[in-house]
C-alpha positions in Angstrom: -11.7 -4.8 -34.6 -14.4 -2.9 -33.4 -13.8 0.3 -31.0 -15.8 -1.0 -28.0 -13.0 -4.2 -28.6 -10.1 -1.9 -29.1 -11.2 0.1 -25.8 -11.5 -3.4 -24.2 -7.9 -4.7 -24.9 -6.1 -1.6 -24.1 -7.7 -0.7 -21.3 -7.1 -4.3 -19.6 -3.4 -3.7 -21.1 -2.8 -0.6 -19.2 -4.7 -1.6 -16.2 -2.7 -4.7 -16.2 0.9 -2.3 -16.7 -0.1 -0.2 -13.8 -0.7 -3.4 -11.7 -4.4 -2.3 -11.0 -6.9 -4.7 -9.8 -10.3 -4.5 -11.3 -11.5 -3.5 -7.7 -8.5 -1.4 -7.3 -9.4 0.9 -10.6 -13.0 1.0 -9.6 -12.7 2.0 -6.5 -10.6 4.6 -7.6 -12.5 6.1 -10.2 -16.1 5.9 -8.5 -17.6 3.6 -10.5 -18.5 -0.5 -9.8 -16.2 -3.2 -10.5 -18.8 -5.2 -12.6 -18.9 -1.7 -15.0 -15.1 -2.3 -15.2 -15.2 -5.9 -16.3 -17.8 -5.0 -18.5 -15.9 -2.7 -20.5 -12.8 -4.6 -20.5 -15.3 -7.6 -22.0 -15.9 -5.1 -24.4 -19.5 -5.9 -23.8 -20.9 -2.2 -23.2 -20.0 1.4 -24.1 -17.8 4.3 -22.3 -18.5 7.3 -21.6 -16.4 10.1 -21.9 -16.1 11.0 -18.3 -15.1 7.6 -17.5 -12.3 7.8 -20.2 -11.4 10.7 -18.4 -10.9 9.5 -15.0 -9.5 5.8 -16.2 -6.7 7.8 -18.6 -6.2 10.3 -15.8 -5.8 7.3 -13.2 -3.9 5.2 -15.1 -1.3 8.0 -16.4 -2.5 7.6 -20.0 -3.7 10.0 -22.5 -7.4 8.9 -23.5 -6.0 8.7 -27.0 -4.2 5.4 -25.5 -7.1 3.8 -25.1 -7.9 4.1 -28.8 -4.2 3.1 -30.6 -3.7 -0.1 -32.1 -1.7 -2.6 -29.6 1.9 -2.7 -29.2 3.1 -5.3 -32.3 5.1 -7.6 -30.1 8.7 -8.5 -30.7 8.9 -11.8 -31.9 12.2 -13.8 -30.4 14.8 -15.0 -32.7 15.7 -18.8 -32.9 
């Protein structure tokens, strides 16, 4: 998986967890909505001021945004 993907899926994750709106997170951190989807797309690069305020935001560590996902637990028939 490449980083920018990686970035992508965990940042939607987190937003998601905090129950953030794209708009929401945005607005919050200065920056458009359109930039958001982009980077949760995967589609362009962050910055590291935008990591920043988006792990600061979202009560992460930017380190967060860079783990592999959560394996998930797999029910038991």
């Amino acid at each position: 998986m490449d980083i920018r993907q990686l970035f992508a899926l965990n940042l939607r994750r987190l937003r998601r967890e905090a129950g953030l709106s794209q708009e929401s997170l945005a607005h919050d951190a200065g920056i458009d909505r359109a930039y958001v989807s982009r980077l949760e797309r995967g589609v362009t690069y962050v910055g590291l001021e935008i990591i920043g305020k988006l792990s600061d935001l979202l009560k992460v560590t930017p380190i967060e945004f860079f783990q592999p996902p959560p394996k998930r637990l797999k029910k038991k028939t």
